[in-house]
N, C-alpha and C positions, 0 to 999 in steps of 0.2 A: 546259277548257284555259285558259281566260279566266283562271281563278281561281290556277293553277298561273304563271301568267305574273305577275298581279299581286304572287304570294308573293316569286316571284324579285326582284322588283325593290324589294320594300320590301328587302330582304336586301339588295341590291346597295345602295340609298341609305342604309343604317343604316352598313353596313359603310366608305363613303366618307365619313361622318361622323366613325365613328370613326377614320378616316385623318388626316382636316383635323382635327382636337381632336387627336393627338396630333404631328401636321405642325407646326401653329402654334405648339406649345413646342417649343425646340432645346436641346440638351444642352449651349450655352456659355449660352445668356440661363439656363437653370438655373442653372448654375456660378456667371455675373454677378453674378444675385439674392444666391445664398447669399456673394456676398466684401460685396456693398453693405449687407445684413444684420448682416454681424458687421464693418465697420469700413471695406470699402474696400480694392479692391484692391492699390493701391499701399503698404498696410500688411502685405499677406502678400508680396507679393514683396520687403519688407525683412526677413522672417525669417532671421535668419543659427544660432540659436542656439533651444532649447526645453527647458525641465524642467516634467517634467510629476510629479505629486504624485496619488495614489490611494488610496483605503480601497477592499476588496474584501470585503463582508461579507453572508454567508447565516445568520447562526447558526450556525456550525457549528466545531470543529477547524482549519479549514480555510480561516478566514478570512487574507487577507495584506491587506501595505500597499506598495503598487509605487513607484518613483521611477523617475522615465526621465530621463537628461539627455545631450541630442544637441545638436552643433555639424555641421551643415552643410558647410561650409570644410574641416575636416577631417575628413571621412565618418565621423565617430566616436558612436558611442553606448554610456551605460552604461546598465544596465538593474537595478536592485537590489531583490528579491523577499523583503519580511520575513515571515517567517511564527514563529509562535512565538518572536519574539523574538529570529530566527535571520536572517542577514543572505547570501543567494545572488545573486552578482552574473556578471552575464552583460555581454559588454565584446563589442566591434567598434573597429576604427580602420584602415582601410585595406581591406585584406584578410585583414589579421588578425584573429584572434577567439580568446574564450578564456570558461572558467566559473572562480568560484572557490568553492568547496564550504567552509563552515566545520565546522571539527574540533575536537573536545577539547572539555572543560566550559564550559557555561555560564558559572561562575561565574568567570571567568580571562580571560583578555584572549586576545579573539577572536584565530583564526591560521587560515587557508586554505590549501588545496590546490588550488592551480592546473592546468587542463588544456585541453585545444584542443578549440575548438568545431568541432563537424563542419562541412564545407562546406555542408550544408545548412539547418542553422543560422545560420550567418553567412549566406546566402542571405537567409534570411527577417529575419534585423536587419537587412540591408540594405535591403528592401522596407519594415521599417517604420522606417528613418530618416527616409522621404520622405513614407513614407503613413499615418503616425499619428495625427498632427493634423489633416490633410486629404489624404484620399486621390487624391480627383480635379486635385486643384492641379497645374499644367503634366501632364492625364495623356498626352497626345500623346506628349512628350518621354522621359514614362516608357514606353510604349510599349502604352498601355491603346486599347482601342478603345471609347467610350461608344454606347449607343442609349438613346432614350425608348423607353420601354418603354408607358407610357402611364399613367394616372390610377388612386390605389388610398386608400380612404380610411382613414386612418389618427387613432383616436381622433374620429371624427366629421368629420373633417375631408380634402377631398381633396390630396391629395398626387402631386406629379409622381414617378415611379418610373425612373432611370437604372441600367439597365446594364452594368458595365464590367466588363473583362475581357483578361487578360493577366499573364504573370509566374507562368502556372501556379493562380492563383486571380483568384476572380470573387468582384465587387462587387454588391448590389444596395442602391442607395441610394435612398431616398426623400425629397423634401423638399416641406415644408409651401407648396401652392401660395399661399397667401396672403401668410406672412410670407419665406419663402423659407428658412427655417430647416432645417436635416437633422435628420429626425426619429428617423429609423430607419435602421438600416446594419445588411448581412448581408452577412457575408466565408464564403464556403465558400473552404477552402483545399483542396489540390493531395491532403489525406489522405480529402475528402469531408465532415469537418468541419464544420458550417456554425455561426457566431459570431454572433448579434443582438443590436445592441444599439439600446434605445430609448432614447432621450433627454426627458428632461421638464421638464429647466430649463438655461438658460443664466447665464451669467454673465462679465462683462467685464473683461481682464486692465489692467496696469496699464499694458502697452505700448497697447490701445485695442483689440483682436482679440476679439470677443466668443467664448467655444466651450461646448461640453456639461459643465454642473458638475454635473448629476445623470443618474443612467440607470439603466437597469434592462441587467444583461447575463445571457445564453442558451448554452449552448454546448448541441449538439446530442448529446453525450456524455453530460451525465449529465443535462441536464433541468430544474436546478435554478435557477430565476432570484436573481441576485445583485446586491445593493444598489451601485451604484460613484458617490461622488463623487470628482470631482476638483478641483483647480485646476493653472493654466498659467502660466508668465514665460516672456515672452520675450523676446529679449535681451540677459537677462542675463549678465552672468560667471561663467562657469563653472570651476573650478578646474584650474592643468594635470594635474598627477596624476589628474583624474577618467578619465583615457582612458587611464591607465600601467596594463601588465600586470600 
C-alpha cells in the first residue's frame, strides 16, 4: 500500500510542476516578448498599411510569386497570385469582394474577367487583413481566445506553445522561449486543413518591424514542403486603384 501511495504522489508533484512551468508563462508576456523581439510595441500599433512580397517555390509547375498589399483604414486588401507568368488577383474593400481571372493570350496585353467573391471568401480576406502579419496582435479584440499550451522543443530548442482559437479556425503558435521569436505557426482552418509554417530566418523592414524572411511551408493536403521567402513595407503608399474593382 505504502508503495502505491508513494506512486501517487510523485504523480501528483510532477503534475503540479508541470502546472507552475506552464503558470509562470502567460500568454501576453509571450505576446510582449515576440513585439520587444521584432521592434517594440509601439511600432506595431503604428501599422496603418502592409505589402508583403513572396516567392513560393518546391520545383515544381506550380511554383507562384504572391503580393499582398493591405491598408487597414480602409479594410481593403489586394491579393495578386502569379503563377506562370499569369497574374489572379483577388481584392476586398469594405464588404466587397471580387476575383479577376486573366483571359486571352499571353502574348497581348493582359484583360480580366471579373467576378464576386463568395462570402466565404471574403470571410477569410477579412481574417487575413488583420492576421497575416501577426496573428495574435489585439487577439481579444479579434475575438481569439489564447491558452499556453505549454513547452515543445523545437529544432533543439524549447519553445512556448499558445493556443488560439476563434473565427472558425485555430492557431497553434510557437515561440522560441529564449529569443521570443515565432518559430512555427499552424493554422488548421474551418475545412480541417492544417497550414505550417516554420520559420528560420528573420529579417528587418525599413519601417524597423523585424518578421519571418524565410520559412519553410506545409499544407496538410498535399505534403509537400515549400520554399517561401519574403519581404515586408510597411507604411508605405500604396496606390489608389490598388483596391478599384
Amino acid at each position: 500500500m505504502n508503495r502505491y501511495i508513494k506512486i501517487f504522489l510523485i504523480a501528483v508533484v510532477a503534475q503540479a510542476g508541470l502546472y507552475a512551468q506552464t503558470a509562470a508563462v502567460t500568454v501576453d508576456a509571450i505576446f510582449d516578448k515576440y513585439y520587444q523581439a521584432t521592434g517594440g510595441k509601439a511600432l506595431w500599433d503604428g501599422v496603418q498599411t502592409y505589402t508583403i512580397k513572396q516567392a513560393y517555390r518546391a520545383g515544381t509547375a506550380n511554383d507562384y510569386d504572391l503580393t499582398v498589399q493591405s491598408s487597414l483604414p480602409q479594410q481593403a486588401m489586394s491579393k495578386t497570385r502569379t503563377i506562370m507568368k499569369r497574374d489572379f488577383i483577388y481584392g476586398i474593400k469594405g464588404t466587397d469582394g471580387w476575383i479577376k481571372i486573366p483571359i486571352g493570350s499571353r502574348d497581348k496585353v493582359t484583360q480580366f474577367q471579373t467576378s464576386d467573391m463568395s462570402e466565404k471568401e471574403r470571410e477569410t480576406m477579412r481574417r487575413e487583413l488583420v492576421d497575416l502579419v501577426a496573428p495574435f496582435d489585439d487577439y481579444t479584440q479579434k475575438g481569439y481566445i489564447a491558452t499556453v499550451v505549454g513547452t515543445e522543443q523545437i529544432n533543439g530548442k524549447p519553445a512556448n506553445q499558445v493556443e488560439m482559437e476563434g473565427k472558425g479556425v485555430k492557431y497553434n503558435l510557437y515561440f522560441d522561449a529564449e529569443s521570443g521569436l515565432l518559430v512555427r505557426e499552424k493554422l488548421t482552418l474551418a475545412t480541417k486543413e492544417v497550414q505550417t509554417r516554420d520559420h528560420t530566418q528573420y529579417a528587418k523592414s525599413a519601417y524597423g518591424i523585424s518578421y519571418p524572411s524565410e520559412s519553410t511551408f506545409v499544407s496538410s493536403i498535399d505534403k509537400k514542403p515549400v520554399k517561401v521567402t519574403t519581404t515586408i513595407d510597411f507604411n508605405q503608399a500604396i496606390p489608389d486603384n490598388t483596391f478599384a474593382r
